[in-house]
Each structure stands twice: as C-alpha cells, then as structure tokens.
N, C-alpha and C positions, 0 to 999 in steps of 0.2 A: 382051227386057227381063225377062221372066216369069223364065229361067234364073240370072239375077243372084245371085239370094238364094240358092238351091240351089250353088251353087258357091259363095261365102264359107263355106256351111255346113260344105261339103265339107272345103275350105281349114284353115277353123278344127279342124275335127275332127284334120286330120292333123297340125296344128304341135301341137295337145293331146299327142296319141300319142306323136310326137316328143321331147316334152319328158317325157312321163311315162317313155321308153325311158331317157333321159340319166340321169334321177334315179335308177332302177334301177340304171345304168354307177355311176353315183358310189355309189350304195349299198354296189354288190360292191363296190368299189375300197377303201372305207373296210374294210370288212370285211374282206379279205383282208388289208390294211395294219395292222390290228389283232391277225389270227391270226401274223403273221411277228412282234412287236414280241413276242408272249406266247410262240411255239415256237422263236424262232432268238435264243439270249443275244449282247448286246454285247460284244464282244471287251474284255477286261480291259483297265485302263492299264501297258503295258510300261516297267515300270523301266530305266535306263536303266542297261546294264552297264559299268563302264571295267574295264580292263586293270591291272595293278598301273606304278605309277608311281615311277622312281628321285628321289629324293632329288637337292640341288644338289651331290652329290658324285658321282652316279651307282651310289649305294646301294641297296638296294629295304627296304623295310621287313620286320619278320617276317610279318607277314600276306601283304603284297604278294609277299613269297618264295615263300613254301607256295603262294599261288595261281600263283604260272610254274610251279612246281614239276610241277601238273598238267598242262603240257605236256611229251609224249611223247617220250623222248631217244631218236632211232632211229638213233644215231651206232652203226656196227659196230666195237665199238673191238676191241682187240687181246685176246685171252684167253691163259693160259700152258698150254701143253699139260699134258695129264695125264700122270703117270709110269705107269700102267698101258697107255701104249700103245707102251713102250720095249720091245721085244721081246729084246735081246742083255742078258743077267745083268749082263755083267762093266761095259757103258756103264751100264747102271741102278744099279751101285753107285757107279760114278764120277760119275753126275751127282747122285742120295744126299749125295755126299759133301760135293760141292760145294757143293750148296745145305744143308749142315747146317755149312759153315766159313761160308757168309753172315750164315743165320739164330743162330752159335751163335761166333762169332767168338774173342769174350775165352776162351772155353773152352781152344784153342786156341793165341793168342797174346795173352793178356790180363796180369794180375798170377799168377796160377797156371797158365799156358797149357800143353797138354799137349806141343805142340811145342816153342814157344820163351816163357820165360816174360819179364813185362813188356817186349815186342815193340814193344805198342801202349798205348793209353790206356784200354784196356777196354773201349770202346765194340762196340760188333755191326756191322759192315754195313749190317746192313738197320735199324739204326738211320736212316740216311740213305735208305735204299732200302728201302722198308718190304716186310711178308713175302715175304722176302726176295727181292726184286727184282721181284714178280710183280704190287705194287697199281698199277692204274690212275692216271694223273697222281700216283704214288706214290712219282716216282720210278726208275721200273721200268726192267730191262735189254732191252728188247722189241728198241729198235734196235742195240744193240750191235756184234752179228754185222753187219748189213744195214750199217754205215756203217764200220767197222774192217776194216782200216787207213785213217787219213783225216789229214788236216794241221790240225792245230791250232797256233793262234796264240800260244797260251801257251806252248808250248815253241819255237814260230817254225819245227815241220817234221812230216813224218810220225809218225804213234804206232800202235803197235798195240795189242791190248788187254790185251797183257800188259803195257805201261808205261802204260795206264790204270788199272790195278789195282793195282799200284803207286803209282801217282800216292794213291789212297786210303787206301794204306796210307800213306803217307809225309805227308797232310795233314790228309785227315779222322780218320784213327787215330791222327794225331800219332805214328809208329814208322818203322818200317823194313821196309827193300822186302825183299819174301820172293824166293827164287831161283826165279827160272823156269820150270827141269826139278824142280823139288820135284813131290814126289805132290800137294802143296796146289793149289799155282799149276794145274796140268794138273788139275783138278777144277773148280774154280773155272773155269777158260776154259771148259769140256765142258759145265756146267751154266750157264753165260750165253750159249754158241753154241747150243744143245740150246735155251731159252726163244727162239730166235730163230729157229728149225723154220720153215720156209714163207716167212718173208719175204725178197722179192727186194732185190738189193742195192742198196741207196743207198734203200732205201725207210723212210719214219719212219710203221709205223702209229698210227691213232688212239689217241688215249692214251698213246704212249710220253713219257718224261721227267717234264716239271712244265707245270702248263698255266699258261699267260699269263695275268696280273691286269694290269688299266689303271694306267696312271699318274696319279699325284695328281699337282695343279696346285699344289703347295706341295712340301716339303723333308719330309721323314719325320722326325716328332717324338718322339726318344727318352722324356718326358718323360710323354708320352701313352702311349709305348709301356711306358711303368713298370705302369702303371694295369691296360694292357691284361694284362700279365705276372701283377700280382697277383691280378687276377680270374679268369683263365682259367688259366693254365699255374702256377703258383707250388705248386698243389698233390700234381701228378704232379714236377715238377722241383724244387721244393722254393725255399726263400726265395734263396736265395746260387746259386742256377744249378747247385748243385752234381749233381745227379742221384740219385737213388735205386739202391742198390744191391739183386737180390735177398736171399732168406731165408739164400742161403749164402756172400754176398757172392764170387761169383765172375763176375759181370755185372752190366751197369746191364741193372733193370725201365724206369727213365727213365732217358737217357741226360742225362749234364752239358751245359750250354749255355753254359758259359764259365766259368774256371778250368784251373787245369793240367790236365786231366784231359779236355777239351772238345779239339774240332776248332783247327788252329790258322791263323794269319791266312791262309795260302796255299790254304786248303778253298774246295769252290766256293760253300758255304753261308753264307761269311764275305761273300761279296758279295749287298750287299741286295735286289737283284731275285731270286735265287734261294731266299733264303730268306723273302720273303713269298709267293711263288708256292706253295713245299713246307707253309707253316701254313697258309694263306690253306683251301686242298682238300684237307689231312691233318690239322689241328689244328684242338683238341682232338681225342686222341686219338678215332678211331671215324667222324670224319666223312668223309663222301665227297664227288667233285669235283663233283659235283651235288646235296648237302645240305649245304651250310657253314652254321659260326657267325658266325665273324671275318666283318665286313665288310672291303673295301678297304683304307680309313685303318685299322681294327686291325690288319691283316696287314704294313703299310710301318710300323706305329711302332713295335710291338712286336720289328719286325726292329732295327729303328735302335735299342733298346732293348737286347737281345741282344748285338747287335755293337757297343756301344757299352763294352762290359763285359772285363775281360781278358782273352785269349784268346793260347796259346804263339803261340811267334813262331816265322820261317821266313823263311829265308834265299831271297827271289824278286830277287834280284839277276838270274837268266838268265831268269826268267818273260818275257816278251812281250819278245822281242829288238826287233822292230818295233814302237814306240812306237805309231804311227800303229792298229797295231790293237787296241789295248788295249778292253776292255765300257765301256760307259757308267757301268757303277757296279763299277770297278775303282778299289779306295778306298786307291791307293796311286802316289804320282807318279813322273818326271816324265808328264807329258800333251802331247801334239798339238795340241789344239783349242783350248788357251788356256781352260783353266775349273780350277777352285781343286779342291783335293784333295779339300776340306770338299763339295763339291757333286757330285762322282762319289763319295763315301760314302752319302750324304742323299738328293741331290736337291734342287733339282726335275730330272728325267731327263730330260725327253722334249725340251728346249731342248739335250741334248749327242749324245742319240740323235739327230737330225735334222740335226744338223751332222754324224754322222759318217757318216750315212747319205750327204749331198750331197759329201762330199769325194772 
C-alpha cells in the first residue's frame, strides 16, 4: 500500500516528459515549416498559353500568323541545282541559254524579239514561273522531266514537253509555237530537264508547281476582289491591268493581267484555282509560301477579279475532247455534272469537285 504513491509519482513524471518531448516535435515542426515558406519560393501563377486560332473562314490573324510561323518548316523541299556543278562547257552554255529565253523571253520573241519579233505578248516566262522556273510553290519546273511524257486531258492524249512549251507559248504568251529543232526550243527543253537532275520518274517533289489553298464555302467575289486589286496589286500592275513596262520598254517589270497584251482565256492561269493558288504564296511580289499577305478570300476574289476582266480569246473547241474530264473550275462549257458555267468560273467548288471525284 506504502508503494502506491511512489508509482503515480513515477507515472506522472513520465507522461510530463512525454508531453514536454511532443511540444519540442511541434516546435521543430513549426520551425522547419517556417524555414521552407522563407527558402523555397511559390511557384508563379502560369498564364495560360493558346495557339493561334483561325478565324470563321479558316484565316489566322496577323499576330496569330507570325506566331505558326514560329513553327519549324522541316519540309526537304526541292532545291535547283547549281550551274557550277555542270562540268561539259558546251551543256552549260545550253542550259545558260535556256534559262536566259525563260528569264528574258520578250527579248527574244517579244515586240522587238531578237529572233522572231511580236511572236508573243511580251510577257517573260518566268513571268508565270517565277525566277525562272526555280521559286518554290512558284511555279517551278522541278517536276517536268520526272512526269513528261504524260496524258493530259486537255488535249485528250499523250504530250511531251515540247508541246507543253508550246502549249505556253500559244496561251500564256498569247503567240506562236516556236519549232522544235530550233537552237531555242533545244535549250529550253536542256535547261528544264537539267532543273529536274536526280529526280526519279513519275516522282512530284516537295514544292513543285503551285501549293493548294482551301476552298471558300461561298462563290469568289469579283467585287471584293476589286478592293483586294486596288490595295495590293494596282501599284506594281497598274490601274487598267495593263502592266508596266521596263526603262527600255522592251519587257514587262509587271506583267499585264488582262488586256490584249495579258495571258489568253485558254492559259492555265485564266482558271481560278490556279491563279489564287500562284497569288495566294507568290503575291505581292516578294512573299513566300510560308510568309504570305493575301489571306484565303483575298487570293479567290481577287482571281475572280482578274479573270473577270478582258482577256484574248482562243479557239479551245479541241480542249478537253472528254467532257467528263473537264477541272472544276474550267469556266467554259458544255459540262458533265450538270452545274452552270457561272459556278465552274466562281464557285462555290468543292460541291463540283466531290461530284467529280465520285463519278
């Protein structure tokens, strides 16, 4: 009975201690929870980043532009070989040459042509094929060699690229087909087979021709495309389409866009997918197919603008023997699919292309 007391004391002593250890635990605890709050900063509030975002046409804004823009184009497109790596004199004056009748045309077969004089409309080649033949979605002759000879619809059989060349002269030059066995012609072929160096046949590389713009969900508004004209192009082409001549009036610096003197209705330029596709990633002069001005709608109305405008005429009575394969925006009838002439010039497309895709 006597130990009784001696043991509560014991007891009590030890829960004291107990408790006095706890208070210490929570002490450090506070304290070290206080040193973290003062040495380790709060992680900042993260803004929240978006993407650039197309417009209800499928536009991007300028800002929204610049910012894709900083995504990295790792596309291995097509380059044109260099003339320093021609080794045979006599092919390096031939392809020289050729590529100096693209670049320098009217010189040649213009209003004062040194061969044949008012041949053509004055225009340059690489007016349509910009320097000459070589820019990127420019245009360019990359695939030429790699797909000629091929069957084309528009004449309804085989063509080689000597009646593609021809075919240029006779629509886009608005003249006359040059001979064959000329030193021209055989220059010209050497210096668009020669830009087609390495690539295998039937093969189209990256960047060759004109690059693909979407289709508007509407009819391409010449009216708009007025607007887009004045603002953008009217300066370099002048008010009336007519073209600027150079300082010795022996070339167009701008080539004509409609008038006697311009591409005539049989040009592939005269059909409006082609020629917003070539402004759309060449126009204004300077830009490229991954820094454009023109949005979308500017590039369809200001074509429908353009071609809306006089342009020589041409006999395509033997054009597309097979109706059935006429383009979508071959703006000249009769038609297959049952749609108005007005709407394969215009649009809307993508309701003629998908019918003729399913037929």
């Amino acid at each position: 009975m006597n130990n009784k007391p001696n043991s509560d004391k014991n007891l009590a002593s030890l829960v004291s201690k107990l408790i006095n250890i706890i208070i210490v635990l929570i002490v450090i605890v506070i304290v070290l929870v206080g040193l973290l709050l003062i040495y380790i900063p709060i992680p900042a509030k993260q803004n929240k980043v978006e993407g650039p975002k197309p417009d209800a046409f499928g536009n991007f804004t300028d800002a929204a532009k610049q910012e894709a823009l900083k995504i990295k184009d790792t596309t291995n497109y097509w380059i044109a070989p260099e003339v320093s790596t021609i080794g045979n004199q006599q092919q390096k004056e031939t392809i020289l040459y050729g590529r100096d009748l693209i670049a320098n045309t009217a010189e040649y077969f213009g209003p004062n042509g040194k061969i044949f004089k008012s041949s053509t409309n004055g225009m340059d080649c690489q007016n349509c094929h910009l320097d000459a033949g070589t820019k990127i979605y420019g245009n360019n002759y990359s695939a030429v060699a790699s797909t000629y000879p091929k069957y084309r619809a528009r004449s309804g059989g085989m063509e080689t690229i000597y009646k593609r060349i021809n075919d240029c002269f006779e629509r886009s030059l608005n003249g006359k087909a040059i001979d064959t066995n000329s030193r021209e012609m055989q220059a010209i072929v050497t210096y668009i087979k020669w830009l087609g160096t390495g690539i295998k046949k039937g093969i189209k590389p990256p960047g060759s021709g004109l690059k693909e713009i979407p289709f508007l969900e509407r009819a391409a508004d010449k009216v708009k495309g007025e607007l887009v004209y004045t603002q953008k192009c009217q300066s370099c082409h002048q008010q009336n389409g007519e073209g600027k001549f150079n300082t010795e009036n022996t070339a167009y610096t701008y080539p004509p866009l409609w008038g006697n003197n311009s591409y005539n209705v049989g040009a592939g330029l005269y059909r409006l997918s082609n020629f917003a596709k070539f402004v759309k990633y060449n126009m204004p002069l300077g830009v490229t197919h991954n820094n454009t001005q023109l949005t979308d709608e500017e590039a369809w109305d200001v074509a429908a603008f353009v071609n809306s405008q006089p342009h020589p005429s041409k006999d395509l009575k033997k054009d597309w023997p097979k109706i059935s394969e006429k383009p979508f925006d071959h703006p000249f009838g009769p038609y297959a699919d049952g749609f108005s002439e007005d709407q394969h010039k215009y649009g809307p497309f993508k309701v003629i292309k998908d019918k003729l895709k399913n037929n």
